[in-house]
N, C-alpha and C positions, 0 to 999 in steps of 0.2 A: 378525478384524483382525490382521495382520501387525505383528508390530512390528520395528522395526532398533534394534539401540543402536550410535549413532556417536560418536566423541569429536570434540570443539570441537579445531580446529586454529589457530584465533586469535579474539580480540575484537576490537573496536576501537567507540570513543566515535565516532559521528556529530552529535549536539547534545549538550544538556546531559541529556537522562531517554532519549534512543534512542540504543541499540548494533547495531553489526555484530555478529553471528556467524555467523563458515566454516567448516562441518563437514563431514566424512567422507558422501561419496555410496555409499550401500550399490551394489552390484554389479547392474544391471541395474534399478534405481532412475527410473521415469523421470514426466514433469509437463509439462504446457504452461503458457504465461506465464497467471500470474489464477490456478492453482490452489494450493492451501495442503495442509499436513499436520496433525493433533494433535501436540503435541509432550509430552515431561514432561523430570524431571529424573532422572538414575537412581541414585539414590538410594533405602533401603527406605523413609526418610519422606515422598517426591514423585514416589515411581513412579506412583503412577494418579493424579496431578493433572495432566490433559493439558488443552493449553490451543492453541488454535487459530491458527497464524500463517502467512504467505504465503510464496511462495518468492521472494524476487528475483534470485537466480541465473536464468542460462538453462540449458534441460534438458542442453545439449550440454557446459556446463563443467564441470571433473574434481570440483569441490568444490559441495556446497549451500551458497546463503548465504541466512540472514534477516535483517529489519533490524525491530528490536521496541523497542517504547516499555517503556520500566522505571519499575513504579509504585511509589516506595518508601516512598508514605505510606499503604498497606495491603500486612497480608502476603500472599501471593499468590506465585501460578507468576514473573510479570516481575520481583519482588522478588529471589526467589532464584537469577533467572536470571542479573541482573544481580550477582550475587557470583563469578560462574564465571569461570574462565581457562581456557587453551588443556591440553588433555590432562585437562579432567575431560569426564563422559558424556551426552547424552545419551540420549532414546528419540524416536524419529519413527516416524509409522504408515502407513496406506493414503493414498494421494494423492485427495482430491477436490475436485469440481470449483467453485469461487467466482465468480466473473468470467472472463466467455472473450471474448476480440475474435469482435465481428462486422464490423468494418469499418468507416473513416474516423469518428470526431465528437469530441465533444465531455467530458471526462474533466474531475468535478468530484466533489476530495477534501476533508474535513473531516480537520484532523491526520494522527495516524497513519495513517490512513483510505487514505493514500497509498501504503500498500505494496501491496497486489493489482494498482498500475496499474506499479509500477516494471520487473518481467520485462517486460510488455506493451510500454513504450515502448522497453526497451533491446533487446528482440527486434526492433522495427520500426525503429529505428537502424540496429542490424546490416544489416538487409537496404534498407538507405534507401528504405522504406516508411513515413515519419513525416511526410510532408507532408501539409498538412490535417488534422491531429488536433491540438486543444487542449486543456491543462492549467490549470483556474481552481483555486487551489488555499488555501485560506483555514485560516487558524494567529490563535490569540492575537498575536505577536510574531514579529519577523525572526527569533530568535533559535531559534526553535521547527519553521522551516524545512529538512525534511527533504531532504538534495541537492536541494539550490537550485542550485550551482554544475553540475551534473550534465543538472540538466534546462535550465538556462538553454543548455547546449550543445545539448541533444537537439531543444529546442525554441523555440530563440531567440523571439520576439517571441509566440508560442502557447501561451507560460508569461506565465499572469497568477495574480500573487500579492496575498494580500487579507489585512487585518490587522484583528481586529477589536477588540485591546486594548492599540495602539499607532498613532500617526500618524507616518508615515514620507516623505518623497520617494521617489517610484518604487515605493511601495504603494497598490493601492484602502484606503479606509479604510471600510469596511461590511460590509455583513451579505449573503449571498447571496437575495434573494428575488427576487420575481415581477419588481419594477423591474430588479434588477441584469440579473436574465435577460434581458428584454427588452434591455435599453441593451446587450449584449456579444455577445447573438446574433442573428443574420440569417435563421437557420434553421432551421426548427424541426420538421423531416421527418427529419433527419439520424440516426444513434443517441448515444447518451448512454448514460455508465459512471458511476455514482455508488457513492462508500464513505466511510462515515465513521458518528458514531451514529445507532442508530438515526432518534432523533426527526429528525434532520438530512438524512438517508435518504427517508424518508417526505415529508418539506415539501416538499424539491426535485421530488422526480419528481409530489406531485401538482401542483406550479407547470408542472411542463415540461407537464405534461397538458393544463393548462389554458390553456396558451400553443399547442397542437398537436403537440406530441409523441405519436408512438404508443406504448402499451401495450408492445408488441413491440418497439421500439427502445430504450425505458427498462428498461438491463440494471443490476442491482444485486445485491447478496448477500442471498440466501436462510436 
């Protein structure tokens, strides 16, 4: 396994517990939208604590960006990542593969869960390729809504957002199951991109199974 060490070229706060960070793209560095790296910190105490996150950059831009949930009520890789400014180091490793577009459907994230899908939609943006692809994308709170502003552009009215421990105007206010499924989709041949925890992972796609979804259309992380 290859390793780079790149320094952070800036932070930045996206909600209250997830950060931007834009680092240094090693030299011939390359990924498609849905793949992730290992990361650590480089540091002698959190060099081989490598911890697994997505790219949301696109391959073609000069800088890597991630966008990572910071846990700071356990120590951990997010903990201490989330202490970093611009000109301290990472380490990033071999690019593999998480989530890869197969074509037009239906993209449903639990939380953080949402980053493997963000290359994917800002890639088909770019090439306005985004029609007929929708985002159910369900958070505790408004507040916990990862570019919300972002995707409501990408994907006006195919960005549906769900709260499950707040009621809000202009939020579903429930739980993603077998009803919801039914009541929001028509289609059930289509493919489908699911990420978020595991347990959350596993429910949906056996719902979508059992609504008609194929096996081979239900793409999720490995």
């Amino acid at each position: 396994m290859k390793n780079h060490i790149v320094k952070i070229i800036s932070t930045q706060i996206v909600t209250h517990d997830v950060m931007r960070f834009t680092v240094e793209k090693p030299e011939g560095y390359t990924y498609t939208p849905g793949q992730a790296t290992q990361v650590s910190v480089n540091t002698l105490a959190l060099k081989n604590e490598k911890k697994p996150f997505t790219f949301t950059s696109l391959n073609n831009q000069k800088h890597l960006e991630f966008i990572i949930k910071i846990y700071n009520s356990h120590n951990g890789v997010t903990k201490e990542l989330g202490k970093l400014k611009a000109g301290d180091e990472l380490i990033i490793h071999d690019v593999w593969g998480a989530i890869k577009y197969k074509g037009k459907g239906v993209f449903i994230a639990g939380g953080s869960g949402v980053t493997p899908f963000i290359a994917i939609f800002r890639q088909l943006y770019s090439e306005n390729n985004i029609a007929k692809n929708k985002l159910i994308f369900t958070n505790k709170t408004e507040s916990d809504i990862i570019l919300k502003e972002e995707f409501n552009e990408m994907l006006g009215k195919s960005f549906i957002n769900i709260l499950t421990d707040e009621n809000k105007d202009g939020y579903e206010n429930s739980r993603i199951d077998m009803a919801f499924l039914k009541e929001n989709i028509t289609d059930f041949t289509q493919n489908f991109y699911i990420c978020g925890p595991p347990e959350f992972v596993v429910d949906i796609s056996e719902a979508l199974k059992s609504l008609g979804a194929k096996t081979d259309a239900v793409v999720f992380e490995k």
